[in-house]
C-alpha positions in Angstrom: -1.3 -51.9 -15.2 1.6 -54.4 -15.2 5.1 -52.5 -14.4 8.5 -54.8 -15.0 10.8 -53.9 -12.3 14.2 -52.5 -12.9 17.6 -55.2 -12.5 18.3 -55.1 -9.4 22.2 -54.6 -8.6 24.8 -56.0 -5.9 23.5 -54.1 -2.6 20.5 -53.2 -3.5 16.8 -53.5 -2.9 14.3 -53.5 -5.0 10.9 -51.2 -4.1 8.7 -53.7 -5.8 9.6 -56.1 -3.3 8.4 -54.2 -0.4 5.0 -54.9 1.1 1.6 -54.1 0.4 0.4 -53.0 3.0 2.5 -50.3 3.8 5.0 -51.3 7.3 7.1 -49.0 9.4 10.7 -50.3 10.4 13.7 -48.7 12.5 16.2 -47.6 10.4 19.8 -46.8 12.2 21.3 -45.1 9.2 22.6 -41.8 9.3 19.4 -39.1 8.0 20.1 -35.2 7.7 18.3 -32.8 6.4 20.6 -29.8 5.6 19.2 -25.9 4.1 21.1 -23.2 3.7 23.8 -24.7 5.5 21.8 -25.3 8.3 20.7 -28.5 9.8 17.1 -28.6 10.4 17.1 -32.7 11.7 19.6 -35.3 11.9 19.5 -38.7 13.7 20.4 -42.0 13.5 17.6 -43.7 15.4 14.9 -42.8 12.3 12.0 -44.9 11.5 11.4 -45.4 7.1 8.0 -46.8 5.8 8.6 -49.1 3.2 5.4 -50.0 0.3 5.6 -51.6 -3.0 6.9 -48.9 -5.8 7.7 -46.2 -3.2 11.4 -45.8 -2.0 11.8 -44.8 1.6 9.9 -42.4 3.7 11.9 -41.1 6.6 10.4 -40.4 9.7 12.5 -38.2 12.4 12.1 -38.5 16.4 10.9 -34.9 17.6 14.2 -34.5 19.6 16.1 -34.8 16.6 14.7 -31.8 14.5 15.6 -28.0 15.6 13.9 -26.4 18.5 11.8 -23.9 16.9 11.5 -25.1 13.5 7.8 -26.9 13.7 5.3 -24.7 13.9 1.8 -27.5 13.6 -0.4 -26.2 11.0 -4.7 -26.7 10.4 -3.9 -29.0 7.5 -4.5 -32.8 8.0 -5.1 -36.2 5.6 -5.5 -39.5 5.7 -3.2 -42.7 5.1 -5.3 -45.9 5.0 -2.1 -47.7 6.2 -1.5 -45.1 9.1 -4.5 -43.0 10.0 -5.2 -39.1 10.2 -1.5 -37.1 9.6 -1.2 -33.5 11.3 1.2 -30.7 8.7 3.7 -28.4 10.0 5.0 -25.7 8.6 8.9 -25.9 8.6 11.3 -23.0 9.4 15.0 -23.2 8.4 17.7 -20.5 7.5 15.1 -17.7 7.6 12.4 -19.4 5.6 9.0 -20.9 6.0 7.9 -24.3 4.3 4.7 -24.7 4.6 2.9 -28.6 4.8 6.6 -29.2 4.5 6.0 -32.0 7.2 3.7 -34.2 8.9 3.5 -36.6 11.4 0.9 -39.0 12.9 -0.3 -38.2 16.5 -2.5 -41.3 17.1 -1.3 -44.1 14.5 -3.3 -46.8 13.4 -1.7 -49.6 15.8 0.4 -51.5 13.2 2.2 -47.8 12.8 2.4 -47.1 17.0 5.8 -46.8 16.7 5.6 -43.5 14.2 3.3 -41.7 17.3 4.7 -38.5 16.6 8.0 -39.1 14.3 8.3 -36.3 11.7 8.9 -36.7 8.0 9.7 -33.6 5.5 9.0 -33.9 1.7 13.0 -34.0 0.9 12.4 -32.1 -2.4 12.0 -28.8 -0.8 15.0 -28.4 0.9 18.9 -28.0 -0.4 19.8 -31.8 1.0 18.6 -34.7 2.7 21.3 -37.4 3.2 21.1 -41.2 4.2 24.1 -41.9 5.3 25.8 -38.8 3.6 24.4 -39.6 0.5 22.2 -36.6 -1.0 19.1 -38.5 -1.7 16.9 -37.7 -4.8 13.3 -36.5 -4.1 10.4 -39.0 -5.0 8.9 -37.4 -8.1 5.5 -35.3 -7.8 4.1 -33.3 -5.1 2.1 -35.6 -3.4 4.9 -38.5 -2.1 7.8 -37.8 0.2 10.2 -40.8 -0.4 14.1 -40.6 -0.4 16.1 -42.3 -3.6 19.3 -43.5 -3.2 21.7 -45.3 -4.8 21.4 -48.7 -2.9 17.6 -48.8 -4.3 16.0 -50.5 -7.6 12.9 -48.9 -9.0 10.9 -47.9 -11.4 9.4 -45.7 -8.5 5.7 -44.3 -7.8 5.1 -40.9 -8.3 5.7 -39.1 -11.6 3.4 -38.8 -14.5 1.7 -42.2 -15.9 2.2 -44.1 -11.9 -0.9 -43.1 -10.3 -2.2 -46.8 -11.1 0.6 -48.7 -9.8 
């Protein structure tokens, strides 16, 4: 299926030209995830995964989510970019998430640098922010990608993409 990419505007970056294979990068921007009022992870030393149609996944260092609000779960799957993922289920203002997060204990070894980073499917909880911006959840269940504004899509994920 051929897909025409959106314009792409001053400051931005276009999804379709991110790789394929999937790669991991350090990202210094500012991420938050915010519930109830509550912050449940924020950090500026985040890792994102970056493949062709998908904006942004955001991956959080352990230290930088809440004591206490992991609790690791029997669920797992498989990435065929980064191996076997581990779920958690995610406790914030007095409620349980559950598979609301995952992360990759043993990494295939172009993704070592995700060992154990967390990432939360943003569209389950009242904000997640890159760089105060409230980013937009990746559309459908399965995907856990942050849009923002500085992003060019048309973007993986709702009904008709499976293909891409």
């Amino acid at each position: 299926m051929q897909v025409k990419p959106d314009p792409v505007a001053p400051g931005q970056e276009s999804v379709w030209d991110y790789p394929r294979p999937a790669v991991a990068m350090p990202t210094s921007r500012r991420l938050e995830i915010v519930h109830r009022g509550v912050t449940l992870a924020a950090t500026n030393r985040g890792m994102r995964t970056l493949e062709t149609s998908h904006p942004p996944t955001y991956y959080f260092p352990p230290c930088d989510v809440a004591p206490g609000a992991l609790t690791p779960n029997a669920r797992r799957s498989i990435c065929e970019w980064k191996g076997a993922a581990r779920y958690f289920d995610v406790h914030v203002a007095g409620e349980t998430f559950r598979d609301a997060a995952w992360s990759y204990p043993d990494p295939t070894p172009g993704f070592a640098a995700l060992t154990d980073f967390v990432a939360f499917y943003p569209r389950l909880f009242d904000g997640c922010f890159v760089d105060g911006e409230r980013a937009e959840p990746q559309a459908g269940g399965f995907y856990g990608g942050w849009i923002t504004r500085d992003l060019a899509g048309p973007f993986k994920g709702g009904p008709g993409t499976m293909g891409w």
